[in-house]
N, C-alpha and C positions, 0 to 999 in steps of 0.2 A: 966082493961080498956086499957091500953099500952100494954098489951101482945096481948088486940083487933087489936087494930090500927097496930100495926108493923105486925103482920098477915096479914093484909088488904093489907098494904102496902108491902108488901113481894110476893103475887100474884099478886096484879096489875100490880106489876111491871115485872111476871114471863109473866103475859097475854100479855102486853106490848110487850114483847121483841120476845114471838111467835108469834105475829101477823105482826110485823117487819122483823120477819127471822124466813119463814114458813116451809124453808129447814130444821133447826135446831130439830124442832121439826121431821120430820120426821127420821131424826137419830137418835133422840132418843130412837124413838117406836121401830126402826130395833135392837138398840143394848136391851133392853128390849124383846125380843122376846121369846117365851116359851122352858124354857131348852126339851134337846133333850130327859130326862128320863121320860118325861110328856107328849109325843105327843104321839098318838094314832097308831100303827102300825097293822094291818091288816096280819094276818098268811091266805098264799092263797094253798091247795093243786090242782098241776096239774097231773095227769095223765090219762091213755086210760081203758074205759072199755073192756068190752069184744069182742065186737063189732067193736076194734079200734078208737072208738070216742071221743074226748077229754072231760075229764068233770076238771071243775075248783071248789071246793067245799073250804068252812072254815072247814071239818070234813074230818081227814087221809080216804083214801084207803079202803076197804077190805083188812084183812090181806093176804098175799103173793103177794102183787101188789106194781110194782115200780112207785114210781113217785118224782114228784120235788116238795122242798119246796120252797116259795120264801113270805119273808115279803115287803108290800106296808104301809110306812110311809104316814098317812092326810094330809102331807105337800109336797110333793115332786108328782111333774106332771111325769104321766107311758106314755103318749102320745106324741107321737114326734111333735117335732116342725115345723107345715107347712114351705115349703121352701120361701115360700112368707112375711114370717116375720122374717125368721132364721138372728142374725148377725153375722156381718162378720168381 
């Protein structure tokens, strides 16, 4: 029953103090964030068919054809930043 109550009291007092300093809790989450051997990275093949036209595929090439590999991490934005919100 004491091991209840000091639980009890051990969170409200945790709720308490995030509701108080809601910055705190957001550094929390940030240092918490999912290690980097766990995030999902995406293998992208680019290169040109025959045709000269780019194909971007998850599956190599035909073999004798050159092309680029490049991995895109779920986390990380490939899109540049409009200049209208870039800082400075």
């Amino acid at each position: 029953m004491r091991l209840l109550v000091l639980l009890l009291v051990l969170l409200g007092g945790a709720g308490l103090y995030l509701y108080f300093f809601p910055d705190s809790g957001a550094r929390l989450l940030d240092s918490l964030q999912t290690p980097d051997f766990t995030k999902k990275t995406d293998r992208i093949y680019k290169w040109r068919n025959e045709r000269g036209e780019w194909q971007l595929t998850d599956a190599p090439p035909p073999p004798g054809v050159e092309y680029q590999l490049t991995d895109y991490r779920e986390d990380v934005n490939v899109l540049p930043v409009p200049p209208g919100i870039a800082k400075e």
